[in-house]
SEFIRO-743835 format. One record per residue (C-alpha): residue number from 1; residue in three letters; x, y, z. Coordinates in Angstrom, 3 decimals. Example, Ala and Ser with C-alpha at 12.3 -4.5 7.8 and 13.67 -1.06 7.14 Angstrom:
2
+-----+---------+----------+----------+----------+
| num | residuo |       xx |       yy |       zz |
+-----+---------+----------+----------+----------+
|   1 |     Ala |   12.300 |   -4.500 |    7.800 |
|   2 |     Ser |   13.670 |   -1.060 |    7.140 |
+-----+---------+----------+----------+----------+
END
This chain:
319
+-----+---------+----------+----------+----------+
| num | residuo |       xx |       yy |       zz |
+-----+---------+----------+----------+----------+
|   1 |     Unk |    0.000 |    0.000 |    0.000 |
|   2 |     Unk |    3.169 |    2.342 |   -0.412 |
|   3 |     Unk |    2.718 |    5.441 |   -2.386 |
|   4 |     Unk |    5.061 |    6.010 |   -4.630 |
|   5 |     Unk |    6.140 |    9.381 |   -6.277 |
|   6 |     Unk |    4.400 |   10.987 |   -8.865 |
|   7 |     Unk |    4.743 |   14.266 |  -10.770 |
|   8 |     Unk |    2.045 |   16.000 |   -9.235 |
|   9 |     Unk |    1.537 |   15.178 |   -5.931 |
|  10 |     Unk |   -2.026 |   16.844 |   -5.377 |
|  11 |     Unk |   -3.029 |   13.945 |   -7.651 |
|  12 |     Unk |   -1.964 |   11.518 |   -5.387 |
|  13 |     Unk |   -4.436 |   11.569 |   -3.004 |
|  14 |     Unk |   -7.214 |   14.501 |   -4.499 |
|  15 |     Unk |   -6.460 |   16.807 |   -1.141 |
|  16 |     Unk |   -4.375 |   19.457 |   -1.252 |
|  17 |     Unk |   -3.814 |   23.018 |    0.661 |
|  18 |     Unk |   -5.660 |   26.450 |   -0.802 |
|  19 |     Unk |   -2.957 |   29.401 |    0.676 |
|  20 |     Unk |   -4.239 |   33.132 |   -0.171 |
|  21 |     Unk |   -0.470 |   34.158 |    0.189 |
|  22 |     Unk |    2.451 |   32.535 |    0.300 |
|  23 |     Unk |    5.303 |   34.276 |    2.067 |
|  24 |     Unk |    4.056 |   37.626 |    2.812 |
|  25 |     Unk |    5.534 |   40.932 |    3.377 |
|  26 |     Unk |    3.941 |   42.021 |    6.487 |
|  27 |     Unk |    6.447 |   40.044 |    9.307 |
|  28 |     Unk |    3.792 |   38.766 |   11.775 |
|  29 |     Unk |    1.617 |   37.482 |    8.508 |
|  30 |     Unk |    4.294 |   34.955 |    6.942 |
|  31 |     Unk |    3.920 |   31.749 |    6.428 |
|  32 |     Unk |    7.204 |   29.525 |    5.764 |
|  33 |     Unk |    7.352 |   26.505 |    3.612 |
|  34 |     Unk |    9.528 |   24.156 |    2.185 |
|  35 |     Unk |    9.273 |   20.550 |    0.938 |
|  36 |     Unk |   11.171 |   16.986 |    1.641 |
|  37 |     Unk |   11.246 |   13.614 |    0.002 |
|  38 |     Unk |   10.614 |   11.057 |    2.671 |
|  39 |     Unk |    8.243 |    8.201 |    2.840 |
|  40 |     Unk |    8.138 |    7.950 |   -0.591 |
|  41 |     Unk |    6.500 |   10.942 |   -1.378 |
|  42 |     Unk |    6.445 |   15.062 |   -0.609 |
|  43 |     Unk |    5.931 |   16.216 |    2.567 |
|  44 |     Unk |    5.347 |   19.800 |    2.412 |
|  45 |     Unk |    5.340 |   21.567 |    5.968 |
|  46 |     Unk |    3.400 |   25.154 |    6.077 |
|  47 |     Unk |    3.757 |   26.976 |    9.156 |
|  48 |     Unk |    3.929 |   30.771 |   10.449 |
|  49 |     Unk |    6.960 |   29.238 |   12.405 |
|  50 |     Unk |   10.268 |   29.030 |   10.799 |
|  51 |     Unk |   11.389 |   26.349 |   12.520 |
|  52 |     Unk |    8.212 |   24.061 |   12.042 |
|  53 |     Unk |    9.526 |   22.411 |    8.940 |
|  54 |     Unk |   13.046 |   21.375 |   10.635 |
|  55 |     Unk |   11.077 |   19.619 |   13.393 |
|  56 |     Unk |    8.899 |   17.671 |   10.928 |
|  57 |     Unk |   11.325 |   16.466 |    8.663 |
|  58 |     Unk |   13.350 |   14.956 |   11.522 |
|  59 |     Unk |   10.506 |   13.380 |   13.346 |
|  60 |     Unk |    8.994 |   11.794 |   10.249 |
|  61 |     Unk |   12.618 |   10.653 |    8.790 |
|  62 |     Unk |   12.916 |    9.264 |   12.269 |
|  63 |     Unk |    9.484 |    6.853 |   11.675 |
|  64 |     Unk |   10.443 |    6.343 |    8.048 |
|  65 |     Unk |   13.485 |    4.645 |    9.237 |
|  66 |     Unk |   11.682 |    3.099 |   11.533 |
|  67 |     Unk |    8.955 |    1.388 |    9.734 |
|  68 |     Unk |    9.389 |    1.081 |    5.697 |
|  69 |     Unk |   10.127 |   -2.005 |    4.145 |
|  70 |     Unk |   12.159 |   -0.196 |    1.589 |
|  71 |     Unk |   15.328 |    0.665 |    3.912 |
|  72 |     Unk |   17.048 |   -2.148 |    4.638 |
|  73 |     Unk |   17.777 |   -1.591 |    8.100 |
|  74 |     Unk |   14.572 |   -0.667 |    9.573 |
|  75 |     Unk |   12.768 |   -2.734 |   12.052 |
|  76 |     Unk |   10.334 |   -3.749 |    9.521 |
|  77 |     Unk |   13.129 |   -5.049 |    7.140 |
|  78 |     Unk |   14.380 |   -6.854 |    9.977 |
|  79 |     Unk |   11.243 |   -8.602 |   11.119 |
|  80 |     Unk |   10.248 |   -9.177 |    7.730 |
|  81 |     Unk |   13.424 |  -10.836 |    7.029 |
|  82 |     Unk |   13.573 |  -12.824 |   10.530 |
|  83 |     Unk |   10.308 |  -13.639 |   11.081 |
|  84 |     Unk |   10.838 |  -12.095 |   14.925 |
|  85 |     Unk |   11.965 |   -9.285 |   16.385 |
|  86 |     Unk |   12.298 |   -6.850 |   19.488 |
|  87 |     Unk |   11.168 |   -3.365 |   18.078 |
|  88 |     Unk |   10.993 |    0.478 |   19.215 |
|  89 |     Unk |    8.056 |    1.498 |   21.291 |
|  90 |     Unk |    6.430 |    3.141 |   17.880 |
|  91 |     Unk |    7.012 |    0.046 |   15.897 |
|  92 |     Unk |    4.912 |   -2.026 |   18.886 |
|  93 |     Unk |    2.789 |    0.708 |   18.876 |
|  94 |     Unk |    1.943 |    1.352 |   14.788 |
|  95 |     Unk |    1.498 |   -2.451 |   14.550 |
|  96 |     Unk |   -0.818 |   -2.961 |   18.137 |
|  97 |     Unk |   -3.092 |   -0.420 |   16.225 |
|  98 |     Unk |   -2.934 |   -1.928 |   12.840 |
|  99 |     Unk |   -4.318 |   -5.155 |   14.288 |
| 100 |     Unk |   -7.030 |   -3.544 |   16.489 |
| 101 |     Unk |   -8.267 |   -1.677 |   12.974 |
| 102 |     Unk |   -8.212 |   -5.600 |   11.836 |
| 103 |     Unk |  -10.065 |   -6.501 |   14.282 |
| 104 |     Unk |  -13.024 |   -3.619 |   14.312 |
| 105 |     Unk |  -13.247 |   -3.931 |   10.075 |
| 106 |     Unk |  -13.335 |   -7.490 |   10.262 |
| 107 |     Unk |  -10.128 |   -8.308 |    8.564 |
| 108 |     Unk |  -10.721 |   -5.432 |    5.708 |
| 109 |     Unk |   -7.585 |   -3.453 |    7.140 |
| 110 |     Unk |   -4.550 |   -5.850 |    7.418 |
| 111 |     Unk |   -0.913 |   -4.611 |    7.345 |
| 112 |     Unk |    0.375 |   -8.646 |    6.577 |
| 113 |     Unk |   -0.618 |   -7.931 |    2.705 |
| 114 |     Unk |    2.590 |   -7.438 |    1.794 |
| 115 |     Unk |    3.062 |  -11.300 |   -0.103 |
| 116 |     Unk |    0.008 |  -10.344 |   -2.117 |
| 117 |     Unk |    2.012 |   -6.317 |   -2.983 |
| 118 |     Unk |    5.078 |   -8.208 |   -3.739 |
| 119 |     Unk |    3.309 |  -10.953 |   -5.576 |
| 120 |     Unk |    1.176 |   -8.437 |   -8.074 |
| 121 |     Unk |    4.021 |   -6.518 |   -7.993 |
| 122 |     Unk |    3.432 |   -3.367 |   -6.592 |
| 123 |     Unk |    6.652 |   -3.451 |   -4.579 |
| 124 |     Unk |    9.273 |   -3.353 |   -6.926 |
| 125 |     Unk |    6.439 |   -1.879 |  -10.032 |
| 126 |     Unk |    6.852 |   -4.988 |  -11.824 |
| 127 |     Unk |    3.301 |   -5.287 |  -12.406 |
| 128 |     Unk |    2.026 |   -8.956 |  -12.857 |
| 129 |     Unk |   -1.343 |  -10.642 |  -13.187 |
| 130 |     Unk |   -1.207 |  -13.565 |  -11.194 |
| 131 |     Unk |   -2.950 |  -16.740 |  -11.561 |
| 132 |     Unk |   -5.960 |  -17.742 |   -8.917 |
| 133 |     Unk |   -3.538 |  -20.760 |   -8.013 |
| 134 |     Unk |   -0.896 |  -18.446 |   -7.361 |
| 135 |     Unk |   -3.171 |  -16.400 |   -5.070 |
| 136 |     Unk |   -4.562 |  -18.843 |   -3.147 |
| 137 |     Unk |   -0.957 |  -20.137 |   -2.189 |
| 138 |     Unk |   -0.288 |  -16.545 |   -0.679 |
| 139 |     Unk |   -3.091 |  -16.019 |    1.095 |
| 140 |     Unk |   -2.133 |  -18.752 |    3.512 |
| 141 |     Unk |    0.668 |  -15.724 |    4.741 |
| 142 |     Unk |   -1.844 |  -12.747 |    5.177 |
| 143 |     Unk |   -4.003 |  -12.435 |    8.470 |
| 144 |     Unk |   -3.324 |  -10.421 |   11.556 |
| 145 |     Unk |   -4.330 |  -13.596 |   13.547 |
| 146 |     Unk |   -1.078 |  -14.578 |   12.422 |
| 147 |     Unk |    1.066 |  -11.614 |   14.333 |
| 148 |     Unk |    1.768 |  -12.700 |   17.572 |
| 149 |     Unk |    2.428 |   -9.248 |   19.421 |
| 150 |     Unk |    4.684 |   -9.473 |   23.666 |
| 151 |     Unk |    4.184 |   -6.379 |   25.058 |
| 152 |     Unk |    6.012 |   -7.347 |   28.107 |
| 153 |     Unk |    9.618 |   -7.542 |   25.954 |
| 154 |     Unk |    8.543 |   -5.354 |   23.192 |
| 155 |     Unk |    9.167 |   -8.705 |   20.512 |
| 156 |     Unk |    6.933 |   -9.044 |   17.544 |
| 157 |     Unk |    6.739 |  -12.705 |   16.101 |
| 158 |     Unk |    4.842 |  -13.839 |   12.458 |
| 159 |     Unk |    3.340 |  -17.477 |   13.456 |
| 160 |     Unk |    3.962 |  -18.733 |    9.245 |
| 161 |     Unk |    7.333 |  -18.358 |    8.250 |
| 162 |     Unk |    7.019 |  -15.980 |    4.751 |
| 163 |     Unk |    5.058 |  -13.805 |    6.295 |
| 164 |     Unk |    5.385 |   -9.837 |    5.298 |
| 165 |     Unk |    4.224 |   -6.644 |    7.066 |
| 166 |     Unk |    3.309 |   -3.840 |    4.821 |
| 167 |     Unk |    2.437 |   -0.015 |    6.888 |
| 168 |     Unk |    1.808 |    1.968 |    4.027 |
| 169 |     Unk |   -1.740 |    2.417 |    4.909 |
| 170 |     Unk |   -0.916 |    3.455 |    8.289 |
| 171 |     Unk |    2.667 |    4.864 |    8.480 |
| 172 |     Unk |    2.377 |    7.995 |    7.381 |
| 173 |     Unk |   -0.645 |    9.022 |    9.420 |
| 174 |     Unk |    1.471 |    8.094 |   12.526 |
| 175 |     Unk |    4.310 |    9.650 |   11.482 |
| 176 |     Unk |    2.512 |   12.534 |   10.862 |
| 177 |     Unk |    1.274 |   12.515 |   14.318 |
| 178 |     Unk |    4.669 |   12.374 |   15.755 |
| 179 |     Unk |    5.619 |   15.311 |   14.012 |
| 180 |     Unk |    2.001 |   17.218 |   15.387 |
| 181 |     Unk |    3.516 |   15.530 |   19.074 |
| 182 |     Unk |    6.679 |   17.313 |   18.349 |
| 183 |     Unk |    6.346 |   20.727 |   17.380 |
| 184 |     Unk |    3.352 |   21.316 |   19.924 |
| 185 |     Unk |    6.286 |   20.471 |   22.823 |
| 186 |     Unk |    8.148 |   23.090 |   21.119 |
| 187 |     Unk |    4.700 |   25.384 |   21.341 |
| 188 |     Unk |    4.146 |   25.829 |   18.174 |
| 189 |     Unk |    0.644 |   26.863 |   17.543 |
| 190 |     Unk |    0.363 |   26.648 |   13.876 |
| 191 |     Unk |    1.368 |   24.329 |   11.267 |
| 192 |     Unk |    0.019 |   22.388 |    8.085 |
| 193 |     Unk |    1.432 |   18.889 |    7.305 |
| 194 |     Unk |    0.924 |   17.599 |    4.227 |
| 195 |     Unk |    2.542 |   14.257 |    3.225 |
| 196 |     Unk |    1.698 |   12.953 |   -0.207 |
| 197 |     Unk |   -2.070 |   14.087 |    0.674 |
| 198 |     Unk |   -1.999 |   12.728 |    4.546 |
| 199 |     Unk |   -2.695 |   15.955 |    6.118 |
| 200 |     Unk |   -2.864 |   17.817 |    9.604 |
| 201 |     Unk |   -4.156 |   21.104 |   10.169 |
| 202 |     Unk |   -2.538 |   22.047 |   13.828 |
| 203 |     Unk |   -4.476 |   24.780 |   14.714 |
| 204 |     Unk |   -5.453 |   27.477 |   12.405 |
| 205 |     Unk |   -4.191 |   29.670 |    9.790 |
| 206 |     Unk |   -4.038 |   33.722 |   10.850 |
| 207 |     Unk |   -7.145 |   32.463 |   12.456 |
| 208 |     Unk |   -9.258 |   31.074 |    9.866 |
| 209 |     Unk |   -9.497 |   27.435 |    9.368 |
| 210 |     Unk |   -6.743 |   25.722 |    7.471 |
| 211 |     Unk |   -8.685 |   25.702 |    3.717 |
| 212 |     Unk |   -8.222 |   22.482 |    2.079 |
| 213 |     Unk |   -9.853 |   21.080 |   -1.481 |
| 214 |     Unk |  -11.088 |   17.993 |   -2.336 |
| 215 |     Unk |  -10.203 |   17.486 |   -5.991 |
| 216 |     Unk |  -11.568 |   15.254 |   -8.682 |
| 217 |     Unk |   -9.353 |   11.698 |   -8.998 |
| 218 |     Unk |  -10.220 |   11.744 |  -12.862 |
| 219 |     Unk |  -10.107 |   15.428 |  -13.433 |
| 220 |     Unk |   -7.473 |   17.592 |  -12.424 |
| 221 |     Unk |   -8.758 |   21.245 |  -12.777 |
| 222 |     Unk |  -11.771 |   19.945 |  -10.974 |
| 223 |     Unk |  -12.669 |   20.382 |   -7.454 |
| 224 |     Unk |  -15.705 |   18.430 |   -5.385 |
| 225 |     Unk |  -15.559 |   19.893 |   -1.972 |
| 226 |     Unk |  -13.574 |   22.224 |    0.585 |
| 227 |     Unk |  -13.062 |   21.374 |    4.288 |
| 228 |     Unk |  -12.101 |   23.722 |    6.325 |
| 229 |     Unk |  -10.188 |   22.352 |    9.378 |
| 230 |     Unk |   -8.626 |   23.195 |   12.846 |
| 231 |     Unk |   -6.356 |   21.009 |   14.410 |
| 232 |     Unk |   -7.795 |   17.772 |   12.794 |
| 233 |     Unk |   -5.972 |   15.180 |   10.185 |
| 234 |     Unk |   -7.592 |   13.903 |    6.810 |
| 235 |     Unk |   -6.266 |   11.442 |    4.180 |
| 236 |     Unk |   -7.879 |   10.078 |    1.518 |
| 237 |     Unk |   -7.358 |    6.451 |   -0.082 |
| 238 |     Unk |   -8.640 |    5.467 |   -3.616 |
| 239 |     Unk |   -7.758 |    3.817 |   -6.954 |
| 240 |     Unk |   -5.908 |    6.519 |   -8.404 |
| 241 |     Unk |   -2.884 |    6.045 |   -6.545 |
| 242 |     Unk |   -0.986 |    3.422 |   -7.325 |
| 243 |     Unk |   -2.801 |    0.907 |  -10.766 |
| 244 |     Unk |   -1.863 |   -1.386 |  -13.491 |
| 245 |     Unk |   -4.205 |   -1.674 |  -16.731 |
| 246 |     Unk |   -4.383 |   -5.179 |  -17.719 |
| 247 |     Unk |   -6.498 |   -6.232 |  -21.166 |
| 248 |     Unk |   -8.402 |   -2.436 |  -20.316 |
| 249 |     Unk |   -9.404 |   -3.968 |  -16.502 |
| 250 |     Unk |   -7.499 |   -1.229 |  -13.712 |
| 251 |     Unk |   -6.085 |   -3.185 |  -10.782 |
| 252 |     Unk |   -5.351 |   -1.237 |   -7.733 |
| 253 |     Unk |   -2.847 |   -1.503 |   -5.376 |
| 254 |     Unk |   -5.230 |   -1.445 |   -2.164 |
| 255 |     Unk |   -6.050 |   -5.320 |   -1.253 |
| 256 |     Unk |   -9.051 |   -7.608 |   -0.325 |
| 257 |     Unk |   -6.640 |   -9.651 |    1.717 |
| 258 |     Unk |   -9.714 |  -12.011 |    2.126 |
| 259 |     Unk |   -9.626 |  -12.643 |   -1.430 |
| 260 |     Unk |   -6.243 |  -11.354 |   -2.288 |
| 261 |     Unk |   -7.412 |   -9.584 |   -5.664 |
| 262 |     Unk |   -7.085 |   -5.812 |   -5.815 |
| 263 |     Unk |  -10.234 |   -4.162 |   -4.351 |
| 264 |     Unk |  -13.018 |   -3.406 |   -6.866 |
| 265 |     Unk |  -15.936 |   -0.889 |   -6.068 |
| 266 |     Unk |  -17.660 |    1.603 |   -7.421 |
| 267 |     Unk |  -15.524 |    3.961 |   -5.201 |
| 268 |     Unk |  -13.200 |    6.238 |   -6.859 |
| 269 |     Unk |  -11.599 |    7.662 |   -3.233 |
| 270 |     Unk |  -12.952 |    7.864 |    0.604 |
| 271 |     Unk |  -11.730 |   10.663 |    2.497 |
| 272 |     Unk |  -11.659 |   10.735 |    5.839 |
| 273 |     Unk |  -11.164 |   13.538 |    8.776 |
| 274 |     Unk |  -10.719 |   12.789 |   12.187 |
| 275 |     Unk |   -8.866 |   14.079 |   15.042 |
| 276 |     Unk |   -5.453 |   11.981 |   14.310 |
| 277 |     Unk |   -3.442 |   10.842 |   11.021 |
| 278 |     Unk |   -3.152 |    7.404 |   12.246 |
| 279 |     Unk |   -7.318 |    7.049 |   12.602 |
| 280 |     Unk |   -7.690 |    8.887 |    9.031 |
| 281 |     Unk |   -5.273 |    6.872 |    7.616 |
| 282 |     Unk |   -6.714 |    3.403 |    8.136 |
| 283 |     Unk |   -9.995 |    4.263 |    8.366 |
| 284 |     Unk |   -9.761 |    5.769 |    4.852 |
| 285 |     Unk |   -8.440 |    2.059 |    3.580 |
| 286 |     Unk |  -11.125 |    0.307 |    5.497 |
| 287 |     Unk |  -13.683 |    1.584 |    4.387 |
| 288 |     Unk |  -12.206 |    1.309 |    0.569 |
| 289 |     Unk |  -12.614 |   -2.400 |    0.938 |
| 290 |     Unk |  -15.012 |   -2.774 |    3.303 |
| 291 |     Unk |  -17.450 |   -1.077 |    0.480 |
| 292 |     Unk |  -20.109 |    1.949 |    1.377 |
| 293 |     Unk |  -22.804 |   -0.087 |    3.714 |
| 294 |     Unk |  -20.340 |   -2.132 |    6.062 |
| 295 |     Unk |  -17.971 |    1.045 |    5.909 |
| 296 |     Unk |  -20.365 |    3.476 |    7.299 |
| 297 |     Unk |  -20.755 |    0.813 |    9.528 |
| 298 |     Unk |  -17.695 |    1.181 |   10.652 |
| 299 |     Unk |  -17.198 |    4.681 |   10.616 |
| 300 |     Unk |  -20.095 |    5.124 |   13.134 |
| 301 |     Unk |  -17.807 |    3.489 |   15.603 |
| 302 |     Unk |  -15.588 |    6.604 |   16.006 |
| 303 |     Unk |  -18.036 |    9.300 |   16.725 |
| 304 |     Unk |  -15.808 |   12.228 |   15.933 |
| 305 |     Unk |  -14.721 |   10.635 |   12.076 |
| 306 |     Unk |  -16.242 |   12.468 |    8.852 |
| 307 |     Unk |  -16.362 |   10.393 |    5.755 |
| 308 |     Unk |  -16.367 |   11.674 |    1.753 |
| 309 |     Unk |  -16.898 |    9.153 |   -0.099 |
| 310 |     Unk |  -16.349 |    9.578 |   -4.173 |
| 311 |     Unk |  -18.224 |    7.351 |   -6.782 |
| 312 |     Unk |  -17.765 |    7.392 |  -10.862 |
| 313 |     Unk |  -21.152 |    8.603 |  -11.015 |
| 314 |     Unk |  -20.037 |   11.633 |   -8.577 |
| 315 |     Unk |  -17.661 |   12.517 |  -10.739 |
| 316 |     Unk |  -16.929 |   14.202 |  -14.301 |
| 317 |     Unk |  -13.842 |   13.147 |  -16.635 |
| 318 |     Unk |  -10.871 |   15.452 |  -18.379 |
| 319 |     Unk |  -10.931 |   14.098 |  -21.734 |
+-----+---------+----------+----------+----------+
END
């Protein structure tokens, strides 16, 4: 469920930031901003503090190196490779979530997809059709039931050896939330994060709600909705993000790991707010597989969690 990088990076995940100015010349009205590479994607940090963005790269590199299967030497690499390990706190934490989101979306949100990524080849962008025989001999490695979690030493342990963890539906909301953790010890007030579309708005902007658009998945000059939000987190997952055509058929890159085919719905995107990345983050897959009855289901059982939920028929087309 990694994103990977794209030209425009609005179009990754339809959200993006509305500024009326941009640095300003009137001193107490500026806003700073500048722009990283890290977790495979931009993170763009807007803030009237000039030190905001230096305390969000850091603390997000920090997770990143922590948690994505793509560095060698993070502690996901390492479990992934040994089947067992003793992790960080936040790796323990990130992955005691992930299964409790498995567990309240009835197996719709499960990080242990990654044999079905690397098998359809969304890790390494080799994209491959796979064979139903081939699938069914993978699934027997996907299902949080499987993750065997000791709080007491910290040690995470798969029970099937071949078994990979995947957090890109999950990492960058918590890393995100780190960063929000990090600059309010440092009391800043005021700060938008937005990385690769998972966004926080930490309180508010010359205050006036941070003013954020909802744009159309299959037209770019279009725009579906605003949100204006104080010192709440949205993301958005959909089929836009990461595909493959095959014989004109798209195949996404977000999972049914009950079937182990790429989700198909009549969802283009769900967006979700709530009051932390992490919640956004895998709510917003959830309810992508989970479909619109069972995933307003869901949603109902976080009582402060807004849903957007995009269908073709919602939505007009840039020929």
């Amino acid at each position: 469920m990694r994103k990977s990088l794209l030209p425009r990076f609005i179009l990754l995940s339809t959200i993006y930031y509305l500024l009326s100015t941009g640095l300003c010349g009137c001193q107490d009205k500026a806003l700073y901003k500048d722009t990283q590479v890290l977790m495979g994607t931009f993170v763009e940090v807007i803030s009237p503090d000039e030190n905001a963005k230096d305390i969000v790269f850091a603390e997000i590199k920090r997770i990143e190196d922590l948690l994505s299967k793509y560095k060698p030497d993070s502690e996901i690499s390492k479990l992934n490779k040994l089947g067992q390990l003793k992790v960080s706190p936040d790796t323990l934490f990130i992955i005691k979530k992930a299964k409790s989101f498995w567990q309240l979306s009835d197996g719709a949100f499960d990080i242990t997809v990654g044999p079905l990524l690397d098998l359809w080849g969304f890790t390494d962008k080799k994209f491959y059709l796979p064979s139903k025989l081939e699938i069914e001999g993978i699934l027997k490695f996907v299902g949080s039931d499987k993750l065997l979690l000791q709080e007491d030493d910290n040690m995470v342990k798969f029970k099937i050896s071949g078994m990979k963890i995947d957090l890109g539906a999950i990492a960058k909301g918590y890393a995100v939330d780190c960063a929000v953790k990090k600059i309010k010890e440092k009391g800043i007030k005021s700060c938008l994060i937005n990385a690769g579309g998972q966004i926080f708005c930490l309180g508010d902007k010359f205050g006036k709600p941070w003013h954020i658009a909802v744009q159309n998945p299959r037209d770019k000059n279009d725009i579906l909705t605003y949100l204006d939000l104080k010192d709440k987190a949205v993301a958005t997952s959909g089929d836009y993000e990461q595909y493959f055509f095959k014989d004109n058929h798209r195949y996404c890159h977000i999972f049914n790991p009950k079937t182990g085919y790429p989700v198909e719905t009549d969802f283009i995107s769900v967006t979700v707010v709530a009051a932390d990345g992490l919640t956004a983050d895998a709510l917003a897959t959830a309810i992508f597989v989970l479909g619109k009855e069972k995933g307003e289901v869901l949603a109902k059982k976080f009582p402060d969690v807004k849903v957007k939920i995009i269908e073709e028929r919602d939505v007009s087309y840039n020929k």
